[in-house]
Steps between C-alpha positions, in 0.01 A plus 500: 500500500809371283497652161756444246492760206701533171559784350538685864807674347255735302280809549208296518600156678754729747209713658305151497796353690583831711083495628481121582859572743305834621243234602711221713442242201832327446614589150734299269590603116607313203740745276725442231900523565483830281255677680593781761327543845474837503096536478527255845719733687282602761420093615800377345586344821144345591487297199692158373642553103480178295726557229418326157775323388568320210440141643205362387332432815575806643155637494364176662784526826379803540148418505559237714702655761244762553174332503312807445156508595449709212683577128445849362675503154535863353794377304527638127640577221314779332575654156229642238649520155677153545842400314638196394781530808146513669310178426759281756446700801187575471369102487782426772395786714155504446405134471751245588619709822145477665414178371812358649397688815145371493623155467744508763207651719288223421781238623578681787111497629506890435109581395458867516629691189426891401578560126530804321359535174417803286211660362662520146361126503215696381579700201133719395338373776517105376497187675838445400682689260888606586584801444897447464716161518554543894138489562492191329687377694365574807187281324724213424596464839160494633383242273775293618370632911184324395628136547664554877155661577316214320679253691474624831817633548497854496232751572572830361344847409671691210498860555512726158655830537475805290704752552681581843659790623664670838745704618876393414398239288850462262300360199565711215082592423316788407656733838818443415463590160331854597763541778772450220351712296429815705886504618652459166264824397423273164104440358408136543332344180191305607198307398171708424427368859172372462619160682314441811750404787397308832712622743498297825705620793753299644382416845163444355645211319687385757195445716305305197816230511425524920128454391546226275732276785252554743199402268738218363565340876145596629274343254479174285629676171651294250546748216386898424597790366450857586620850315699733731322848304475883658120462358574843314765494191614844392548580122919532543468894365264573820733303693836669419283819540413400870869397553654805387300706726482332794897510498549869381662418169450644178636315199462577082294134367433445147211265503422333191865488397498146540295201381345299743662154537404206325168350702504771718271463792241770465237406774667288822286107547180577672355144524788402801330510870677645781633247764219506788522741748769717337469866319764737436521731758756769422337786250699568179573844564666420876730171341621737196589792797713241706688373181578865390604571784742170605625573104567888627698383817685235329644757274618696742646281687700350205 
């Protein structure tokens, strides 16, 4: 298989693009001049880099010197409390970026396309109801998906992902916060924790984008969507409990000293369907060991 995947240079999209090389597929990426390489290291050298420039075609050349058999876009640009400084890149990133990429797909002959959405689509459980700007987006773009799929130019399956996780991820989340916290020796301020999180490890979400290119080229889909969920969300106070013991670390929090957020998501979408033949596979308690313990080694090696 021929896959070409944006947003390879993350935590996400680089363990996407690191498994497909582990494979034998032949893996090319679409990244921005900005963006380091560093997540790639390890198949660096198995992979072609398309650099985004600022020509407007450069997205298309790309496209069409690759001739994927297959698009997976993780590309993003996420933010919850949005700013003004905000508003441009999230509508270039997050809707004319893929729809540009879609389009050159479609004039290159390029059918198969993996999208990632997210299940804050779904504020309280809804149809539709975003739960911040960037999920909007993520709407937005698939409302403009829904003319290449109605006219026979792209099939695609949109994957929504709730939370992910793994060992040296470099996204500052939850972990980091905790791991900050315990070596400073300070209390960390938090929510009343009542928030149910849906943790989903990170090679478990890796195989439901390999799930969704093999259901994608095997079968006559035109258009679905599927939820990438653990099945079991964990109230965040149970979850920071379970964190802190699994990687031996004691640490002073003040729960309740902060408000929740604005439209906080108390209960994760239940109404998404898992992508056929997938489940997640590694147990919370195992994926939360291996990122204490990568965290652990990475500090002692600094």
């Amino acid at each position: 298989m021929k896959a070409l995947v944006t947003g390879a240079t993350g935590f996400v999209g680089s363990r996407l693009a690191r498994r497909l090389v582990k494979d034998g597929h032949s893996v090319a990426i679409l990244a921005r001049e900005t963006s380091g390489l560093h997540e790639l290291e390890p198949v660096l050298r198995d992979i072609r880099v398309h650099r985004l420039d600022a020509a407007p075609d450069a997205i298309a050349r790309a496209v069409a010197t690759e001739r994927p058999d297959i698009v997976f876009h993780l590309a993003t640009y996420f933010v919850f409390d949005h700013k003004p400084e905000d508003l441009k890149p999230l509508i270039e990133s997050n809707i004319l970026f893929p729809l540009q990429l879609v389009d050159a797909m479609a004039r290159a002959g390029v059918r198969f396309f993996v999208n990632t959405g997210s299940a804050w689509q779904h504020f309280e459980d809804k149809n539709y109801d975003p739960v911040c700007l960037h999920a909007a987006t993520k709407q937005a773009f698939e409302d403009l998906l829904a003319y290449f799929v109605a006219s026979g130019k792209i099939a695609c399956i949109t994957l929504k992902l709730n939370d992910t996780y793994g060992p040296n991820d470099p996204r500052r989340k939850i972990f980091t916060l905790l791991r900050e916290a315990a070596r400073n020796g300070q209390p960390l301020k938090m929510s009343a924790g009542a928030q149910a999180i849906d943790l989903v490890h990170i090679d478990d979400v890796v195989r439901a984008y390999l799930a969704a290119a093999a259901r994608l080229i095997g079968s006559p889909v035109k258009s679905e969507d599927y939820v990438v969920s653990s099945g079991s969300p964990l109230p965040l106070r149970e979850l920071v409990e379970l964190y802190l013991e699994v990687a031996g670390t004691k640490l002073a929090i003040e729960w309740g000293a902060r408000p929740y957020r604005e439209r906080e998501v108390m209960v994760p979408w239940t109404k998404g369907r898992p992508v056929p033949g997938w489940k997640p596979e590694v147990p919370l308690r195992r994926g939360l060991k291996e990122r204490a313990e990568a965290s652990a080694k990475s500090v002692a090696t600094a």
